[in-house]
N, C-alpha and C positions, 0 to 999 in steps of 0.2 A: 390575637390577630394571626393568619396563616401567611408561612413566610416561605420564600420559595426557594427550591434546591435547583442547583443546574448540575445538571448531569453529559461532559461530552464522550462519546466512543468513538473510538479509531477501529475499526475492524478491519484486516486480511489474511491474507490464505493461510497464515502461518498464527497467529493471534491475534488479539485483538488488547486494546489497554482503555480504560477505566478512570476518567479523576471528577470527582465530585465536589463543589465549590458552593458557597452560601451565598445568599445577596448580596456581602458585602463584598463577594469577589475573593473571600480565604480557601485557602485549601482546605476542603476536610480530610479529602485521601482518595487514593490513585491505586490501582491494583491490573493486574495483568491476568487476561483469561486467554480460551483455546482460539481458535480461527471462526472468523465470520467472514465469510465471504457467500451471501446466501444465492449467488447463483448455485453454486455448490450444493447449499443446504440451510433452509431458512429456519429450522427445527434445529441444526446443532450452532446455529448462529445465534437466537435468541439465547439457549442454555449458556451459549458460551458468555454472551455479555452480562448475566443474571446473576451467574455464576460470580464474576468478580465485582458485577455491583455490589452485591449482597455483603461479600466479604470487607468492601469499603463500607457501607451503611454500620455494620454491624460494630467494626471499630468504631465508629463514628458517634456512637448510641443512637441510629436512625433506625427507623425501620418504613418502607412503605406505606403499611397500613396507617400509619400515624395521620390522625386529619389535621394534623396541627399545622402541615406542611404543603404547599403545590410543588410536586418533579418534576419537572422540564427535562426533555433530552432531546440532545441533537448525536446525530449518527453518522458518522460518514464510513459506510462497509463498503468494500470490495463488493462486487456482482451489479454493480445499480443500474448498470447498464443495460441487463435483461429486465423488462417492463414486467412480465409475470411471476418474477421474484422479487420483485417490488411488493407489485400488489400482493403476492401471497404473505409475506413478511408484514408489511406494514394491515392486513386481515386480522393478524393474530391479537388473542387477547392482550392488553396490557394496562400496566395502574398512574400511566402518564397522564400529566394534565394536560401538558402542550408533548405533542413529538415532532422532529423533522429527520427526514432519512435523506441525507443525498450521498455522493461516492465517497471514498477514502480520501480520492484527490482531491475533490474540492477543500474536504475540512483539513487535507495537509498542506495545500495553497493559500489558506488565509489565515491559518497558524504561522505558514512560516513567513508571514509578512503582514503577521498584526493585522491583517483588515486595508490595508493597502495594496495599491498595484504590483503585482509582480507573477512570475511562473517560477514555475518547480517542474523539475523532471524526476521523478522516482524509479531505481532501480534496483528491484528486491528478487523478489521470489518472482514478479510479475513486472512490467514495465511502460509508464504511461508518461506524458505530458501532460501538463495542463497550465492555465495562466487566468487571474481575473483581474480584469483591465474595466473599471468605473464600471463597479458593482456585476460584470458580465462576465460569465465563465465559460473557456469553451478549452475542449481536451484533443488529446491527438494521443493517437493509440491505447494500449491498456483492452485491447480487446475481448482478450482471454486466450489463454491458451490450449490447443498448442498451433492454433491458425494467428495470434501474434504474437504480441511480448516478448518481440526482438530484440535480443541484449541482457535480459533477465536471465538471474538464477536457474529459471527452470527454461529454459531454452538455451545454458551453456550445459547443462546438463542432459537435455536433448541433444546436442550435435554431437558433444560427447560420446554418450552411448551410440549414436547414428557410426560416429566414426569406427567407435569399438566392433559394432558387428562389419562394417565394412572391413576389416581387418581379419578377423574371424576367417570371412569368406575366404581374403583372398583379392578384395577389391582397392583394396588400402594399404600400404606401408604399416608397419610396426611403428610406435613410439613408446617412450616411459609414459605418457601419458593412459594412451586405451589399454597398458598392461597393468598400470592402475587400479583403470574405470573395472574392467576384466576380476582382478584380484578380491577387488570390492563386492564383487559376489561369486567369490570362492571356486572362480576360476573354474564355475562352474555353467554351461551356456544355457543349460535346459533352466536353470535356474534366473540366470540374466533376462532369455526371452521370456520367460514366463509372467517376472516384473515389469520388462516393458511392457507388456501388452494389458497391463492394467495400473501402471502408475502413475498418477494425477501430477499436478504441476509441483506440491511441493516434496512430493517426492525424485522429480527430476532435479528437483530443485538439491536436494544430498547429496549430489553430483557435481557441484557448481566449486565447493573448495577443494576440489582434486583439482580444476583447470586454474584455480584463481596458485593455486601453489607451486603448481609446474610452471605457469607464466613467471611466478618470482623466479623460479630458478632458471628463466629465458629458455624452455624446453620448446622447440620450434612449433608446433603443433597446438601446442595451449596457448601461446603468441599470439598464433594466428586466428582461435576465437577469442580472444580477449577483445583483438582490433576488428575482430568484424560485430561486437559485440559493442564498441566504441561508435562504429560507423552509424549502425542501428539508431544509439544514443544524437547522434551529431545530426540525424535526419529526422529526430522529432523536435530539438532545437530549431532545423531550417521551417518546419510549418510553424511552430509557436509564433518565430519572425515574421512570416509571412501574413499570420491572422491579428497582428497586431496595428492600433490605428497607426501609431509611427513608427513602422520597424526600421528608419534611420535612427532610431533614438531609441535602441533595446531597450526592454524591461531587465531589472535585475533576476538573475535566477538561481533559487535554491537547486541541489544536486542532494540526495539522498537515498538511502535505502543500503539494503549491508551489502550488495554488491558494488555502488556508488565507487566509494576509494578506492576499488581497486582498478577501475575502469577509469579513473580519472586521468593518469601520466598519457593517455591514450585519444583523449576529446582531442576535438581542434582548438587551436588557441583564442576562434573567438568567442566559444562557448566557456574555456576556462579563462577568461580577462572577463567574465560577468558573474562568475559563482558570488553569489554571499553566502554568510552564515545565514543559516534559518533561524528566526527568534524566538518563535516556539514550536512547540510538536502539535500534531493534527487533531490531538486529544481536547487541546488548549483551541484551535482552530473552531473545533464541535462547538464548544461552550460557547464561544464570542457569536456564533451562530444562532445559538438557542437565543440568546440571549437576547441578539439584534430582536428576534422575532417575537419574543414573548413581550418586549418594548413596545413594536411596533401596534400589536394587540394591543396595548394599555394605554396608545397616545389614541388608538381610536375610540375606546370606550369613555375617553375623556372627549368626543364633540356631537 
């Protein structure tokens, strides 16, 4: 009898993670591969998720080819937003039985509240809102950068560098911070300009624990994007409320992503009086996804 594997991925700009589960809901095994984020690149997004399937199946004593078994996957990658990197990704060959592609955020919104009501705001390398409220999901920013993802990693890292060359010039004050940003490439400008003008978001993003350090040590400057990096955050909080049926009655909201804690002492108090713990990760999210679906498939072929 063939039995079925579920397979969830968490894909973004920096990596992507892997955990594979049986019918009965056990872990087989979880592994961590490169960045999927296929507006970027739907070519190094597939390699990257393959890459650490393989290395879980392979512990696992699974392998693909196997007909003993139906793979199921659910996907939630960064880029889902662009429709032609959609469809070019989900074009490509592959040996699933069932697949579903939706964002990072949705499958880190229904991981981190089990399948229940609630939003999450993530703030990583990239920066979005989202919330699903009776079965319906709907996002606020995460548009891609560097036209948004206000607050994120790679846009403290862009103001950063913004400030650094303003300094350079002549148009900015000196701080410990852009002397830094500055040192960090060897105090060298032809060399600073030359990486700005081609570094993508998570390379601005390398940028982001110079300010997140100087802010501990209250250096005026990194302060001041830390809290304009907070405000960012508190305004995608205000539409979540907004597009909620009762926003007199918030929904709980997870807070993550590795720039999260540092931005946290910084929110306004009504966004941190609703933080929860998130109860799982977006990987865990995928699955419960796959899963609903490959379900809902099986209650039809039952009428």
């Amino acid at each position: 009898m063939t039995q079925n594997i579920f397979i969830g991925v968490d894909g973004g700009g920096t990596k992507s993670k892997v955990r594979v589960e049986n019918e009965a809901g056990e872990l087989l095994g979880q592994a961590l591969g490169g960045p999927a984020n296929i507006r970027l690149s739907t070519k190094k997004s597939w390699e990257s998720i393959h890459h650490a399937l393989q290395q879980v199946l392979h512990d696992a004593g699974l392998a693909l080819e196997d007909q003993r078994y139906h793979y199921h996957i659910g996907l939630g990658l960064a880029g889902c937003e662009v429709i032609e990197a959609v469809n070019e990704f989900l074009s490509a060959t592959h040996p699933f039985k069932t697949i579903q592609l939706t964002s990072d955020a949705h499958v880190a919104c229904v991981g981190a509240h089990q399948s229940e009501n609630g939003s999450i705001i993530i703030v990583g390398t990239g920066t979005i809102g989202y919330q699903v409220e009776n079965g319906k999901g709907v996002r606020v920013g995460g548009w891609g950068f560097p036209h948004d993802d206000e607050g994120s990693g790679a846009w403290l890292g862009l103001e950063a560098a913004r400030n650094t060359f303003q300094w350079l010039d002549h148009r900015a004050e000196k701080s410990p911070l852009v002397e830094d940003i500055f040192a960090f490439f060897d105090n060298d400008t032809e060399k600073f300009a030359s990486w700005a003008n081609s570094a993508n978001s998570s390379e601005f993003g390398r940028l982001a624990p110079l300010v997140i350090n100087h802010a501990q040590q209250e250096e005026i400057a990194a302060v001041r994007l830390m809290k304009k990096a907070a405000h960012a955050v508190d305004r995608i909080n205000s539409a979540l409320l907004k597009l909620q049926t009762h926003p007199e009655k918030p929904l709980p909201c997870c807070l993550f992503g590795g720039i999260a804690p540092f931005l946290e002492p910084w929110l306004s108090e009504d966004l941190r009086s609703r933080i929860v713990p998130r109860r799982a990760d977006a990987n865990v999210g995928a699955i419960l996804m796959i899963r609903d679906i490959v379900a809902m498939k099986s209650k039809k072929k039952c009428y």
